[in-house]
N, C-alpha and C positions, 0 to 999 in steps of 0.2 A: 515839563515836556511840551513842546509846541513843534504844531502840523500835525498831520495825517501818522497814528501810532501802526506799526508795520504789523501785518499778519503775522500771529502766533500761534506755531500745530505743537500742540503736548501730544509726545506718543505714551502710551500706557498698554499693560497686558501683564497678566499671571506670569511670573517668572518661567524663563525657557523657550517662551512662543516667538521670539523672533521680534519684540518690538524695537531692540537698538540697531540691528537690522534693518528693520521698515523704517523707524526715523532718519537714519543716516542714507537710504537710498532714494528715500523721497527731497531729503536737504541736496543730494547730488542734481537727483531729477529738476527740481525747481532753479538750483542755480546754471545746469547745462540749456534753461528757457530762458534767461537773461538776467536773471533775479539776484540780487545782491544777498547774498543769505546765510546768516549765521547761525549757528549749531552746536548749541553744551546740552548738557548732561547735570539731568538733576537726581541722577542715581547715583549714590551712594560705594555702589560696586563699579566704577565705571569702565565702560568696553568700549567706547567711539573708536580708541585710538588702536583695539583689535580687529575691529569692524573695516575700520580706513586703513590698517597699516602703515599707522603712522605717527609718531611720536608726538603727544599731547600735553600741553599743560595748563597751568591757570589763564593765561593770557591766551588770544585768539591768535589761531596760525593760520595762513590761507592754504590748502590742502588740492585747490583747485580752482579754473576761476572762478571770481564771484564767491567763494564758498570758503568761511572763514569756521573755526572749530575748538573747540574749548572744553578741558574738561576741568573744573574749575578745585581750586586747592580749597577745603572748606575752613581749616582752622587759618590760611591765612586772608579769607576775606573776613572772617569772622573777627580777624585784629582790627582792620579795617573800621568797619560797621562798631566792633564792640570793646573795641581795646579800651578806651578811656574809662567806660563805664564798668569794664570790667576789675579794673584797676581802684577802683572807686570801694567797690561793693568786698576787694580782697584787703583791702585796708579796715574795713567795716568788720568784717568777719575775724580779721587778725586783733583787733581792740577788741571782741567779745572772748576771744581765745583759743579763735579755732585756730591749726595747725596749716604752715603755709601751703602742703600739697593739698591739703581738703579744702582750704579756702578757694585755691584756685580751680580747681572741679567746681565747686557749690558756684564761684560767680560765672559759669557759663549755665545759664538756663535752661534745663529741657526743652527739645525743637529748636536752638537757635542757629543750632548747624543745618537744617533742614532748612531755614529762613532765608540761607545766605544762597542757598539756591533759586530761591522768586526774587531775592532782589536784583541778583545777576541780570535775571530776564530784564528787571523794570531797567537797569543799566545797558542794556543791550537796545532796549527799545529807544533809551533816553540819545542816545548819542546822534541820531537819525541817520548815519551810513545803513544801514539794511531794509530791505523792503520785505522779506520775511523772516522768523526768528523759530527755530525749530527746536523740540525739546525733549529730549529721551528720559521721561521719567523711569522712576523705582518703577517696580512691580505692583497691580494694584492696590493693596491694601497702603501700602506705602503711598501712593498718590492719592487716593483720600483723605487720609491724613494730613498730608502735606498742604493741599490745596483748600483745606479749612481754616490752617492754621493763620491768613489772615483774616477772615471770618471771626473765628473764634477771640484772636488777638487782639483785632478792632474792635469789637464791643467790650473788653476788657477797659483797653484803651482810652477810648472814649468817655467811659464814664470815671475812671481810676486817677488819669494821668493831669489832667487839668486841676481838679483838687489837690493831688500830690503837689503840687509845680506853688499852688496859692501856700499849702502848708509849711512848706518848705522857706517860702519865703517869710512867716510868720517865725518859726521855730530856728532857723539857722542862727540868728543873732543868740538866741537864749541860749545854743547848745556851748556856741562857741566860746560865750562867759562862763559856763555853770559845767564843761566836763570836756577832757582831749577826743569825743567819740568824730572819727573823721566824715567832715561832712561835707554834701558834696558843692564841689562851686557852680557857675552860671556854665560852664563851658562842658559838664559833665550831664547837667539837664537839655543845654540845646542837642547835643550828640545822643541822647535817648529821645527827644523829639524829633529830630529829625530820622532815626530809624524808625519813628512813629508814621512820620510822611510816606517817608518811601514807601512801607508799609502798604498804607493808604493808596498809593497810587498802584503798585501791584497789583492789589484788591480790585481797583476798577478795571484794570488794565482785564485781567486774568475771567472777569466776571462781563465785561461786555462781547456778545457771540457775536458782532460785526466783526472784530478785533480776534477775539479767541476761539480754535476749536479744538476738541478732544478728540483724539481718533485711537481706538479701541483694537488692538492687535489680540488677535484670538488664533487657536486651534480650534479643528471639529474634533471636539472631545468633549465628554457631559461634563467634568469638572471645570474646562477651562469655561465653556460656557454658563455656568453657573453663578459662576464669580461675576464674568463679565457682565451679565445680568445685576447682579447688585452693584456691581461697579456703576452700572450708568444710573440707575436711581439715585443712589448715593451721591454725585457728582453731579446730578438735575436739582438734589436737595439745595446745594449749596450756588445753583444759578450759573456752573460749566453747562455750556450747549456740546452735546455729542452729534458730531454731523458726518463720520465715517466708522465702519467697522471694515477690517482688513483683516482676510482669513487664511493663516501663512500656512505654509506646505499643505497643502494639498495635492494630494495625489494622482499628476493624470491621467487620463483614460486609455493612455497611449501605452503607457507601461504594462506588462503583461508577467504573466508569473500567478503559482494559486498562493502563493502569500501575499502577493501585493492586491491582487484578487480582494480578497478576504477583509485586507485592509482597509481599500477602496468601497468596498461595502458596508462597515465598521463606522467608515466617515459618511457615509451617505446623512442620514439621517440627521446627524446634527449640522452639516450643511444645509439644509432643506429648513430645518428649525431655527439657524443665523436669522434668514433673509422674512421668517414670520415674527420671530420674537421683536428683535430690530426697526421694523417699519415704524415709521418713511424714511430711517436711517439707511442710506445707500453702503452696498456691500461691496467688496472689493477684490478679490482670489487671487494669491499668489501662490503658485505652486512649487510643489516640492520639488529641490535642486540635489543632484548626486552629492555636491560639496558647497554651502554658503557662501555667498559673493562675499568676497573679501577684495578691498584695495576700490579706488572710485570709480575706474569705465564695468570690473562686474557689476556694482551696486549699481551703476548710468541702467543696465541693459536690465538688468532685475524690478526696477522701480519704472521701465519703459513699459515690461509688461504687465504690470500692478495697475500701473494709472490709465492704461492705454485709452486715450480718446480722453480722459478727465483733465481736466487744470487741479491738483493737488493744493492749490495754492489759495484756490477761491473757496468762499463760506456755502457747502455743500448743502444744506437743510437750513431752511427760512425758521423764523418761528422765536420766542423766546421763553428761556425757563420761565420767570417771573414774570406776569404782567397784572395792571387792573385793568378791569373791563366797569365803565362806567354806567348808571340808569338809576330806576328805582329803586332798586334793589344793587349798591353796588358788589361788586366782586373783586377779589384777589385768587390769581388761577396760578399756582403751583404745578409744573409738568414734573412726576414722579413716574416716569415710565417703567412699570412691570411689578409696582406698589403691590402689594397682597392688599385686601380689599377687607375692613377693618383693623390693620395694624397700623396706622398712623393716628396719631394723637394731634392734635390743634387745641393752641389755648392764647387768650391775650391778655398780656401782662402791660397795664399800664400803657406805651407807646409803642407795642411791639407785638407781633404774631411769633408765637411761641410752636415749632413743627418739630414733630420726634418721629424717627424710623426708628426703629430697634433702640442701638445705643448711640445714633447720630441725633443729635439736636441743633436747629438752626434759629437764630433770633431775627425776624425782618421785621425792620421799622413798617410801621406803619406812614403809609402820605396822612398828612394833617385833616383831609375831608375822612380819612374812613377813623380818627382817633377819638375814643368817649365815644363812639356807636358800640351797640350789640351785638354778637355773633346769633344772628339767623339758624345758620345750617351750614354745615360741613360735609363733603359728600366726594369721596375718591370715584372718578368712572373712568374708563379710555384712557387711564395713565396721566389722568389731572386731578390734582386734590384744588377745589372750589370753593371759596370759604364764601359765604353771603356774609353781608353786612343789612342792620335794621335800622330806622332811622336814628338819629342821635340821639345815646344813651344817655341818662343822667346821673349815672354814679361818677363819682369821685375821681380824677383821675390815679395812675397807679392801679384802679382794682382789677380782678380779674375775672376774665369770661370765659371756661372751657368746653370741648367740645369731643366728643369720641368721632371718629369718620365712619355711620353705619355699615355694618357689614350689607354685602350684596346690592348697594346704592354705587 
């Protein structure tokens, strides 16, 4: 990819709240400012093209100017990205004995339909027509998931795929004298490494907050906000910057009636709680409409009063998930914003700081100055986990150091 990579908005929120809605009327909004701006869909259920009224498919259609739209076919980018090697691995499965429909289920991977979603984006980015790239995720748990999974894939990768590739070229001669098991050629390794790159550049793409932001589509309701709450930890875990929350139908003041009454009072309270839990993440209201903007000048007039006075388009909240803070003492400062205060685990393994929420685990390299030092102290406060470092340790390397994060520090 070379130049300047375009602004990329992930929308996200608990299914129902209106987030393909908010993604699709803020992609209107930015392309009716001048913005060349394209618009898929990394959900699964896809609705752009109910939202827009208007017939969508894998490839980009222009819907409006400047404003190009896509809801992407998953098993056919997935031939794309994985046909050869999938072809590979069902010939492989077919010589052991398995059965030709089960083989070809077993050679599509779990997650790699999910995958063909981020690489779209990195293909979106890669081609430099758009200055921003907007992106209607699943519902959140679904976007967690998803947005790990180069995370999680790269450190597989990285240490898996490089030895496989050397093995490979020791053992292919031998197999090919000594038994018919189908092995694979040089053209079936570069097409799994290059889905390795792409990967890879995803991964940074998606992880640098100049370049990416998350913006969090909510209801004032205790469940949705709940979620949304672990949502953004979760997605700080893994180094996504959350820099908006958008709080759709809202009910307002002007509407009268004692059920709407009651309603409006009902919402109070977890609007009030948005804009405390959230900070300095800036909050957004869009209010509730008799009937949802459907087709592109509603959405134009819907996202006019959403954004009113904002540029949707610019990086809203400074700051970054991951940093080191250098000195004496150095630091690695993790922003896990709304963390519970002993449930995070830290531990360092070898060349790596090892972080767990719950059932989320993330792996970050360590920079070369802070690797073979000691962990100091561990200490979650104000929605940053802080790991100190002591001067250079002298175990071994590979060993490990761990650390609970005190409660009430």
């Amino acid at each position: 990819m070379s130049g300047v990579a375009p602004r990329i908005l992930v929308f996200t929120g608990k299914g129902g709240v209106g987030k393909t809605t908010t993604a699709a009327a803020t992609a209107v909004h930015l392309a009716a400012s001048g913005r060349r701006v394209a618009l898929t869909s990394a959900d699964p259920a896809h609705s752009l093209g109910d939202v827009l009224d208007a017939d969508l498919g894998t490839e980009l259609i222009e819907v409006a100017p400047r404003l190009r739209v896509q809801q992407v076919d998953a098993r056919q980018r997935l031939e794309e990205h994985w046909g050869e090697v999938r072809d590979w691995l069902v010939e492989v499965l077919d010589w052991a004995g398995v059965r030709s429909v089960e083989a070809e289920e077993l050679a599509v991977l779990p997650g790699l339909d999910d995958l063909v979603a981020l690489l779209e984006i990195e293909s979106l980015c890669r081609t430099g027509d758009h200055d921003v790239v907007v992106v209607d995720c699943g519902p959140t748990a679904e976007t967690v998931r998803l947005l790990s999974l180069p995370d999680v894939l790269g450190w597989y990768a990285e240490r898996c795929f490089p030895v496989t590739r050397r093995l490979h070229r020791i053992v292919r001669p031998v197999l090919g004298r000594l038994t018919n098991l189908p092995v694979a050629d040089d053209r079936v390794l570069e097409r799994g490494a290059d889905f390795l790159d792409r990967l890879e550049a995803v991964r940074a793409l998606l992880a640098d907050p100049d370049t990416t932001s998350v913006r969090l589509v909510v209801q004032p309701e205790r469940m949705v906000l709940a979620e949304a709450r672990r949502t953004w930890t979760s997605l700080s875990l893994f180094g996504y910057s959350v820099d908006a929350v958008v709080v759709n139908r809202v009910l307002p003041e002007a509407v009268e009636g004692d059920f709407l009454e009651r309603s409006r009072s009902a919402q109070a309270p977890y609007l009030a709680a948005v804009g405390a839990d959230f900070s300095p993440v800036p909050v957004f209201v869009a209010e509730a409409e008799p009937v949802g903007p459907v087709g592109v000048e509603e959405l134009a007039a819907s996202a006019g009063r959403t954004w009113e006075g904002t540029d949707p388009g610019a990086r809203l909240v400074e700051g970054r998930p991951l940093r080191f803070e250098d000195g004496d003492t150095p630091t690695l400062v993790v922003e896990l914003p709304l963390a519970e205060r002993g449930s995070v685990d830290v531990a360092v393994v070898g060349d790596e700081l090892v972080v767990t929420i719950g059932a989320l685990r993330r792996c970050l390299p360590l920079p070369v100055a802070l690797r073979r030092r000691d962990v100091a102290a561990a200490s979650l406060s104000d929605g940053e986990l802080r790991v100190r470092f002591t001067g250079p340790g002298t175990g071994a390397p590979g060993g490990t150091e761990s650390a609970r994060t005190p409660a009430g520090k």
